[in-house]
N, C-alpha and C positions, 0 to 999 in steps of 0.2 A: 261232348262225350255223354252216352247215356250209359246209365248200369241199372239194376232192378229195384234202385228205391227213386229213381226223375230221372227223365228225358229235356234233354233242348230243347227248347221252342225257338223258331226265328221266321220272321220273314224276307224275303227276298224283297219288298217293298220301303225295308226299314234295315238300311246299312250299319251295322256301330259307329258310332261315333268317332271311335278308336278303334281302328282294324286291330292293331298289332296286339291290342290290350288282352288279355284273359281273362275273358268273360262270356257267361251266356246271357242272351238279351231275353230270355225269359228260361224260368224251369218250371217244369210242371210233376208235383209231387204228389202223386194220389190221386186226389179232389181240387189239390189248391195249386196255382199257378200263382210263382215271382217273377214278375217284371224289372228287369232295371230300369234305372232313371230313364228317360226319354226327355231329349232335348227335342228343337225345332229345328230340324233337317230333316229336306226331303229325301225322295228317292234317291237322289245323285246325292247324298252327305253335304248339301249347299244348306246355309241357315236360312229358315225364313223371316222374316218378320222384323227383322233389326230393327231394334230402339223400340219396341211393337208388343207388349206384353199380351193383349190381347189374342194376335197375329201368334203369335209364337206359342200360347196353351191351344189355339184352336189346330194347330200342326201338331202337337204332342198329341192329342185326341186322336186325330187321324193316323199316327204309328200308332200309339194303343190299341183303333178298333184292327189295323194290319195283323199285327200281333195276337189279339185274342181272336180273329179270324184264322190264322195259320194254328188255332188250336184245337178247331169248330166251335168255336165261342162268340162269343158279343157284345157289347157296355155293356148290358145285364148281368155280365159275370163278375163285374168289378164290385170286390168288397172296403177296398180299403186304398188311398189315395193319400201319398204325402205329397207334398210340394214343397220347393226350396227354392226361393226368391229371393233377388237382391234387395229388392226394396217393399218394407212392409206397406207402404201406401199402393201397390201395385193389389194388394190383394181385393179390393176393391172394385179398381179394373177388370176383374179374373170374375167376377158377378156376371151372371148371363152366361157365360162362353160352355161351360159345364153341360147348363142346359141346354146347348145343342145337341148334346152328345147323350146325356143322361136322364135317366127318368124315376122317380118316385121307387120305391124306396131308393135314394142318394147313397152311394157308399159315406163310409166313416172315412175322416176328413182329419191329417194334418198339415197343418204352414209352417215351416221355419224358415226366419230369415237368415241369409250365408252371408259372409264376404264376399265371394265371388264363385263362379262356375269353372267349367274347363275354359274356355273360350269368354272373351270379354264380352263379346256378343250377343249371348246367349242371359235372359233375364231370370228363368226358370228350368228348374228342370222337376220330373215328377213319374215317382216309384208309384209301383201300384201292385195288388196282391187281388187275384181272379179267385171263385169257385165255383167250379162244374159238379155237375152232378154223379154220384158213384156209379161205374158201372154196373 
């Protein structure tokens, strides 16, 4: 649903997670675009990466750049990045993969570790907040 203070953002490349669930996979408000969580599922909602923490943030990048692409956006628009991991030794892991995606100036960065995800399978998942420029 959009009305005159944010519009939906989605793409057709990046399925919910949870159909049924009520939610938008991004909004975009003004200047600033929210992202939900993004797990590691492709285009078909199959997980990738199993047991793969690596495997599984470099697929969350790839719906992120979907996503800020169905906005006319780019990595470059990301400001702010949480992650939510099973395991705090994994962040470690998670070193390098970013920099595939992201370049100088890094958005602002947080980790918190969870209990668990939707899905057992699933090792992270990670919200993010865009800004574009006024028109």
């Amino acid at each position: 649903m959009n009305n005159a203070f944010y519009e939906a953002i989605a793409s057709p490349r990046v399925p919910k997670f949870n159909p049924a669930a009520p939610y938008s996979t991004a909004l975009r408000a003004g200047n600033l675009m929210f992202i939900t969580g993004q797990v590691a599922t492709d285009e078909n909602n199959t997980i990738v990466g199993e047991g793969d923490v690596r495997a599984q943030v470099r697929q969350i990048f790839v719906n992120l750049g979907h996503i800020l692409s169905a906005a006319g956006g780019a990595y470059d628009n990301l400001v702010k990045l949480t992650y939510y991991y099973q395991h705090v030794d994994d962040v470690a892991k998670l070193q390098g993969v970013r920099e595939e995606f992201l370049r100088e100036p890094y958005p602002a960065v947080t980790g918190i570790e969870i209990v668990r995800l939707a899905d057992t399978r699933l090792l992270v998942e990670v919200d993010a907040i865009a800004v574009f420029p006024l028109p």
